[in-house]
GUMARSE-902793 format. One record per residue: residue in one letter; chain; x, y, z of N, C-alpha, C in turn. Coordinates in Angstrom, 2 decimals, padded with zeros to 5 digits. Last residue first. Layout:
! GUMARSE-902793
 rest kette     npx     npy     npz    capx    capy    capz     cpx     cpy     cpz
    A     A       X       Y       Z       X       Y       Z       X       Y       Z
...
END
This chain:
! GUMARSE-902793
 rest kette     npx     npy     npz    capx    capy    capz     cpx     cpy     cpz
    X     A  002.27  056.45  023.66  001.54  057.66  022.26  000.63  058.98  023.35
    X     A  004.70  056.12  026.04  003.52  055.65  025.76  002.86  056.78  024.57
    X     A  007.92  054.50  025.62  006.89  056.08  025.11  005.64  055.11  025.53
    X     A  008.55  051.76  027.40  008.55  052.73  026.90  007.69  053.92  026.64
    X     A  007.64  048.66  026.33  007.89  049.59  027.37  008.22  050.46  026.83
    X     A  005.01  048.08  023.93  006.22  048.01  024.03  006.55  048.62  025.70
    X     A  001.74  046.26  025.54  002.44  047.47  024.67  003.99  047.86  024.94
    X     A  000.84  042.81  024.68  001.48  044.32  025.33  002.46  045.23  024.46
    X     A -001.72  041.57  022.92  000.12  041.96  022.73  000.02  042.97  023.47
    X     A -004.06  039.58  024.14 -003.77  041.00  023.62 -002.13  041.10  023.33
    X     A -003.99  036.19  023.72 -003.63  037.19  024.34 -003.75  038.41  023.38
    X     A -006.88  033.55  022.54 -005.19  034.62  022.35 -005.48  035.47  023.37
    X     A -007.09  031.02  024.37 -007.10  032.46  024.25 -006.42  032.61  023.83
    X     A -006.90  027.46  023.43 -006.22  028.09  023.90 -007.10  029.59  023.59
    X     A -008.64  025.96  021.85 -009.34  026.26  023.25 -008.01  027.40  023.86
    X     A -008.05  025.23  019.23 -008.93  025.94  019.04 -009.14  026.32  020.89
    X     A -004.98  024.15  020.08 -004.99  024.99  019.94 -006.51  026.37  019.74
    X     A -006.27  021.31  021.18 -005.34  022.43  022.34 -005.10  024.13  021.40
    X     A -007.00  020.52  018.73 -007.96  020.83  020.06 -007.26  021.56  021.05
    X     A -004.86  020.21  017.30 -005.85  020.70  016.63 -006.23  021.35  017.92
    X     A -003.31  018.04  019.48 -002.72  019.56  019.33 -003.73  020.40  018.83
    X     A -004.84  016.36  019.66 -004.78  017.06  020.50 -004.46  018.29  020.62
    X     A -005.00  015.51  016.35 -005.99  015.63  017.28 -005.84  016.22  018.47
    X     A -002.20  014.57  016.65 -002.50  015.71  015.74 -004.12  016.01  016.19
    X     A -002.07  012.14  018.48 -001.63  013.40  018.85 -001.74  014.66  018.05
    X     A -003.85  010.55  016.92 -004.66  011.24  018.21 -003.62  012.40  018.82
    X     A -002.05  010.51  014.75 -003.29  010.78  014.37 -003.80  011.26  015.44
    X     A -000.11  008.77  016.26  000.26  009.92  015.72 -001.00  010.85  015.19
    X     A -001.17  006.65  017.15 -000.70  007.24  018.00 -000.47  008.77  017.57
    X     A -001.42  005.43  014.56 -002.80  005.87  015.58 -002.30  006.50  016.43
    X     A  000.83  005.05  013.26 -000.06  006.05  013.07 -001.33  006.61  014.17
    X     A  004.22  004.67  015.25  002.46  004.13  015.05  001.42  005.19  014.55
    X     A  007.26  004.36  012.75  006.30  005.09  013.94  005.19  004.87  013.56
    X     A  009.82  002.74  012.28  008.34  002.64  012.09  007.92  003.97  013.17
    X     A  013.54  002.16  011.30  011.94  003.24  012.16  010.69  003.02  011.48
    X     A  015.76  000.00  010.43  014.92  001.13  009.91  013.69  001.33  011.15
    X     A  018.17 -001.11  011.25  018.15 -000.10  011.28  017.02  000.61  010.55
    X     A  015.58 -003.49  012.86  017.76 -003.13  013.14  017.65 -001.38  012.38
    X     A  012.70 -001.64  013.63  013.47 -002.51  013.01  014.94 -003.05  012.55
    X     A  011.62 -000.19  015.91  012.82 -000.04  015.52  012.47 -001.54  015.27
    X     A  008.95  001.66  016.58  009.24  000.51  016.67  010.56  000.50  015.83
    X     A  007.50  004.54  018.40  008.32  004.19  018.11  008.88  002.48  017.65
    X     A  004.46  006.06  019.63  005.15  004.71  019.79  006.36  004.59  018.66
    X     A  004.38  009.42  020.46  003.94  008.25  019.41  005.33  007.25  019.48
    X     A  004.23  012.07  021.82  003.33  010.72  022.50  003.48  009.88  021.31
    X     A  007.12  013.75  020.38  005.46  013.42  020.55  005.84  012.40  020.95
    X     A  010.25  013.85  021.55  009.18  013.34  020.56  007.78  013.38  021.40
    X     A  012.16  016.74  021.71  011.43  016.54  022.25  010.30  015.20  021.29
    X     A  015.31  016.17  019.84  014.00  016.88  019.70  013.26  016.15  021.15
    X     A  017.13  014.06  019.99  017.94  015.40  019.71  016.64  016.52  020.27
    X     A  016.24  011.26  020.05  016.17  012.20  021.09  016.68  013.73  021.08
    X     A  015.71  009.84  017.54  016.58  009.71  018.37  017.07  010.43  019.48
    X     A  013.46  010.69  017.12  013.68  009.51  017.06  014.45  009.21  017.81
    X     A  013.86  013.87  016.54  013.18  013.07  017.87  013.26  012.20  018.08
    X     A  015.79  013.66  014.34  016.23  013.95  015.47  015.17  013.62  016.68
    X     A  013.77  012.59  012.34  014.54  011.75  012.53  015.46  012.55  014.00
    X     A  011.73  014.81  012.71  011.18  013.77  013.16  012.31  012.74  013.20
    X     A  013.24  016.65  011.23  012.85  016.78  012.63  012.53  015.69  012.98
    X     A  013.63  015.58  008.80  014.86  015.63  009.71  014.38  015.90  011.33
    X     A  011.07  016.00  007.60  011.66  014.64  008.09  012.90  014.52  008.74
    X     A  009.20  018.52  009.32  010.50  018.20  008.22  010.85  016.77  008.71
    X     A  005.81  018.51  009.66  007.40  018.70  010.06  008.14  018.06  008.96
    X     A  003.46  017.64  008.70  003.85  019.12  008.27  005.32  019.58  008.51
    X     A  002.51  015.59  009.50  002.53  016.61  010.07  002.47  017.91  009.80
    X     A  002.77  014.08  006.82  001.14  014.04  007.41  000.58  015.04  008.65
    X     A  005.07  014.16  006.04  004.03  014.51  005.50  002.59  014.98  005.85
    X     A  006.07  013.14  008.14  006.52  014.07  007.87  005.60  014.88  007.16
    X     A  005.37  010.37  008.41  004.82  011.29  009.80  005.17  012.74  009.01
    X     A  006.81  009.76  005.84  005.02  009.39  005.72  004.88  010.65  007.07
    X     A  009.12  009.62  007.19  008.58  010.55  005.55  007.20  010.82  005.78
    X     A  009.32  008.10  009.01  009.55  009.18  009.08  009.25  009.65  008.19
    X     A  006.59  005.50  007.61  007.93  005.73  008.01  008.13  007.38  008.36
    X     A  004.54  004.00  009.81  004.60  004.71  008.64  005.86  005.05  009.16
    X     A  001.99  001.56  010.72  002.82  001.58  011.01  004.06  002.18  009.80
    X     A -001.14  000.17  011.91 -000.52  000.67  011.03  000.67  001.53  011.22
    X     A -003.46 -000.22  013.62 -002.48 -001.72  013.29 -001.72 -001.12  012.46
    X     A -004.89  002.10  013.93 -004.04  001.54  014.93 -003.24  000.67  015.08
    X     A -005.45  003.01  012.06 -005.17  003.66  011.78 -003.80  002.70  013.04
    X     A -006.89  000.96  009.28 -006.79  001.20  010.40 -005.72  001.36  011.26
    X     A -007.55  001.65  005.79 -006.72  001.01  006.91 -006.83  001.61  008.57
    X     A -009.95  003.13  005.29 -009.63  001.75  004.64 -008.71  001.11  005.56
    X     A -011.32  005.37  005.36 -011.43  004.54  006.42 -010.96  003.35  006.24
    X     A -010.32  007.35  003.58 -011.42  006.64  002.98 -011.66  005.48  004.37
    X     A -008.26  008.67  004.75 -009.19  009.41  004.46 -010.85  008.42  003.96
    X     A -006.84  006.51  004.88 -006.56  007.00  006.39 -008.20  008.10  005.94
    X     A -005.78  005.80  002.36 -006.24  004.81  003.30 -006.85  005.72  004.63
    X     A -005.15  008.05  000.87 -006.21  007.58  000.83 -006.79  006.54  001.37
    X     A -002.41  008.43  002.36 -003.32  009.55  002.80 -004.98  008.98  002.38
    X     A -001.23  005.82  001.14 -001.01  006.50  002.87 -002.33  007.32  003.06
    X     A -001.42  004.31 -001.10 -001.33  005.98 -000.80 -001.97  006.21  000.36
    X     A -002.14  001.70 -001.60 -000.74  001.90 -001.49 -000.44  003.45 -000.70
    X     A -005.12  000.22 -000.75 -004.14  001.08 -001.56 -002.70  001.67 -000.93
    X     A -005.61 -002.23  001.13 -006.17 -001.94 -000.47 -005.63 -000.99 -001.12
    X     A -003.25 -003.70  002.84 -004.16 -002.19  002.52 -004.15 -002.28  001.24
    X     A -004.41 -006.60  004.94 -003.75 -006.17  003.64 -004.49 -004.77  003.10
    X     A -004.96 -006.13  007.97 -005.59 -006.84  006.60 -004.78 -006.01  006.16
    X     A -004.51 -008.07  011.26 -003.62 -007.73  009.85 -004.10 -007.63  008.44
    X     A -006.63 -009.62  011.87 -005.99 -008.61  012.87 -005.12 -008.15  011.85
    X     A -007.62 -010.91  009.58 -008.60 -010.28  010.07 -007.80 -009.19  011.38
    X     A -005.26 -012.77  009.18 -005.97 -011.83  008.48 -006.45 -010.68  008.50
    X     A -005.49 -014.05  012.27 -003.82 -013.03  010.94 -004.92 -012.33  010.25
    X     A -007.45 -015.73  011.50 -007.55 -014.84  012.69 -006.22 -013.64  012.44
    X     A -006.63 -017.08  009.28 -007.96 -016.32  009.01 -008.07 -015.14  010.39
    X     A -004.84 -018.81  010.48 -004.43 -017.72  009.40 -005.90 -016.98  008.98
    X     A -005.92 -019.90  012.34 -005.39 -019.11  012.67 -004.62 -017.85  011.27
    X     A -008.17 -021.41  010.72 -008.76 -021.21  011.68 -007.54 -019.66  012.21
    X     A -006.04 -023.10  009.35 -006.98 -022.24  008.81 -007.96 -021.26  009.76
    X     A -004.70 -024.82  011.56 -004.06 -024.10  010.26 -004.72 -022.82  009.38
    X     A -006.65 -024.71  014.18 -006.23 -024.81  012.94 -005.55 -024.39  012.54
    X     A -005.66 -023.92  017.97 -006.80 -023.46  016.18 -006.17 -024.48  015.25
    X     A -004.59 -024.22  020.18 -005.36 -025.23  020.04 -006.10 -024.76  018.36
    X     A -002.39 -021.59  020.60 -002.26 -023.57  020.92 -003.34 -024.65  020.25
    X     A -003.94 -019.92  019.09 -002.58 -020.05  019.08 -002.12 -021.63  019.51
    X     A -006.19 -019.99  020.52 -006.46 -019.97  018.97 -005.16 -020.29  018.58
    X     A -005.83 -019.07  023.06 -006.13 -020.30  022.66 -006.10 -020.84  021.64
    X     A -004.64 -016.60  022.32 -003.53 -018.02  023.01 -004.26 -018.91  022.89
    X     A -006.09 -014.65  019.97 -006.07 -015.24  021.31 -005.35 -016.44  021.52
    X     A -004.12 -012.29  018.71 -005.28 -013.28  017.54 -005.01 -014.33  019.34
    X     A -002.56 -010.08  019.28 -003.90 -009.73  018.87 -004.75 -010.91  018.62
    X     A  000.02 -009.90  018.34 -000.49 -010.33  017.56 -002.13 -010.02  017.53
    X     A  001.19 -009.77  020.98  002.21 -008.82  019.77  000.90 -009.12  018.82
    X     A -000.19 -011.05  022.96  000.15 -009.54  023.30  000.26 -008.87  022.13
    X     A -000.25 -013.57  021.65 -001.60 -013.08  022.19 -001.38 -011.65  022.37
    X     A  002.72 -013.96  021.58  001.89 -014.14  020.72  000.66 -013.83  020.38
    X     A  002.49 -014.39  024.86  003.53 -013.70  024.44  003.03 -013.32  022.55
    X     A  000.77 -016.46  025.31  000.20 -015.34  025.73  001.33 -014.14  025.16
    X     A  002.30 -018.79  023.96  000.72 -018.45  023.29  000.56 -017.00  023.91
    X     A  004.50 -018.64  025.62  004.71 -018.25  024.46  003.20 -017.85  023.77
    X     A  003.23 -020.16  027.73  003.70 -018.60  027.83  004.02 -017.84  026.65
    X     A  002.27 -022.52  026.71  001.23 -021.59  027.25  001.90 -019.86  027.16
    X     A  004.47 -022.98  023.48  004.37 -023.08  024.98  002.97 -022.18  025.25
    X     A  002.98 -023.82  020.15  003.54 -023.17  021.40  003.18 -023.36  022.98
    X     A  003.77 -026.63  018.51  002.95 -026.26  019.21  003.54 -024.93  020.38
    X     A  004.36 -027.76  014.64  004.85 -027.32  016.83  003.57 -026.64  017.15
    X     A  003.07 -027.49  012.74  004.29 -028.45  012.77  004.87 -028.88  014.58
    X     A  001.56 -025.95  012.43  001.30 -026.53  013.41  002.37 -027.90  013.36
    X     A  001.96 -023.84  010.38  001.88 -024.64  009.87  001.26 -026.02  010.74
    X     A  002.60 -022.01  012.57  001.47 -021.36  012.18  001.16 -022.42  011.11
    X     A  004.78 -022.67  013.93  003.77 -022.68  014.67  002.75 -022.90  013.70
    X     A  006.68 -022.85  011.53  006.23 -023.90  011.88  004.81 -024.16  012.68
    X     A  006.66 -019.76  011.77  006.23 -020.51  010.63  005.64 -021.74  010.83
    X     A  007.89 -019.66  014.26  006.85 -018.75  013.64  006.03 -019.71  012.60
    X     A  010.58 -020.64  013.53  009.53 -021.67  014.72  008.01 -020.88  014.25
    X     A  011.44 -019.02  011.63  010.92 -020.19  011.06  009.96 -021.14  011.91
    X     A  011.32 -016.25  012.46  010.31 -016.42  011.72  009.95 -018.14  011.21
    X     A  012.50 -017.06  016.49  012.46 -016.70  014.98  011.56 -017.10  013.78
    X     A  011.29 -015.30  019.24  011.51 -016.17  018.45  011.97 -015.98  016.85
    X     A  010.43 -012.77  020.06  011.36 -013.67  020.94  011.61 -014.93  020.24
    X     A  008.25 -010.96  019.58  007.89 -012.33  020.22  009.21 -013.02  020.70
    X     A  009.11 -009.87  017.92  008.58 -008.86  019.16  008.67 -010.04  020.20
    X     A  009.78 -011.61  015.91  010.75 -010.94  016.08  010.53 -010.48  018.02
    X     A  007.02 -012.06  015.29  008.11 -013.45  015.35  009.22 -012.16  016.35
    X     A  006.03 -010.14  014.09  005.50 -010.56  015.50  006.30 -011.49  015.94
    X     A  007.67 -009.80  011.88  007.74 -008.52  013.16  006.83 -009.40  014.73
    X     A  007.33 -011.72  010.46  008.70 -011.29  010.57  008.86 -010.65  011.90
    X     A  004.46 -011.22  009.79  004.99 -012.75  010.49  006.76 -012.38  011.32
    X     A  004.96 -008.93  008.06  004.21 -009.14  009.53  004.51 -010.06  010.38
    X     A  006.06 -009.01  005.95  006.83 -008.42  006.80  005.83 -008.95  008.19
    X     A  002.97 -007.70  004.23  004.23 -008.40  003.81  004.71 -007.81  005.10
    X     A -000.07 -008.29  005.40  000.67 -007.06  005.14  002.32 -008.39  005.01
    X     A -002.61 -010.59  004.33 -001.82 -010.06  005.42 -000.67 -009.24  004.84
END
């Protein structure tokens, strides 16, 4: 599982990483509402959450959270290795992968810019933005631009030759 994860679903979740912990040791048991709150951020089912194993739920982590076999952003995303939708890149990384300047993308963040359709997650002070979100909006734009017509350029006003 990706370092930080337990941290972030604990966090999304309304709790802290140690009841987190405990859950996932089964030291406790979560509430029904808490299992479906856990079920939303996590992906791994409320039942599996109240009633799994120790092993049973860290294998279900796993498998909704796998650890990226390589470190280089662009060869996960090109080789089908990480998925694109549990994944989560910093303003540099969108920067790169757009073509925009990382200052642009830090003024959309914070609204200076118009932001693309892409999910936003704020950690206190550091930014995640969702790749999958960001991947289908570079996909739209690609496609909005091969269907757009060019136009002819009008001719200046003026002399006509």
């Amino acid at each position: 599982m990706k370092r930080g994860t337990l941290k972030h679903i604990a966090k999304f979740s309304g709790i802290t990483p140690q009841h987190l912990s405990d859950i996932l040791a089964r030291r406790k048991t979560p509430s029904p509402r808490l299992a479906v709150t856990l079920e939303e951020h996590s992906g791994v089912s409320r039942v599996l959450w109240v009633w799994g194993t120790r092993e049973e739920l860290r294998a279900a982590l796993e498998k909704a959270f796998p650890k990226p076999k390589n470190t280089n952003l662009s060869k996960q995303i090109n080789s089908g290795q990480g998925n694109a939708d549990q994944m989560l890149i910093t303003v540099d990384e969108a920067a790169r992968i757009t073509g925009m300047s990382a200052s642009w993308w830090r003024a959309a963040v914070i609204g200076r810019k118009p932001m693309p359709p892409v999910r936003v997650i704020r950690f206190g002070k550091s930014v995640r933005l969702h790749l999958g979100d960001l991947l289908r909006y570079i996909e739209q734009e690609q496609e909005g631009e091969h269907t757009k017509q060019r136009r002819k350029p009008k001719s200046p006003p003026g002399r006509v030759p």
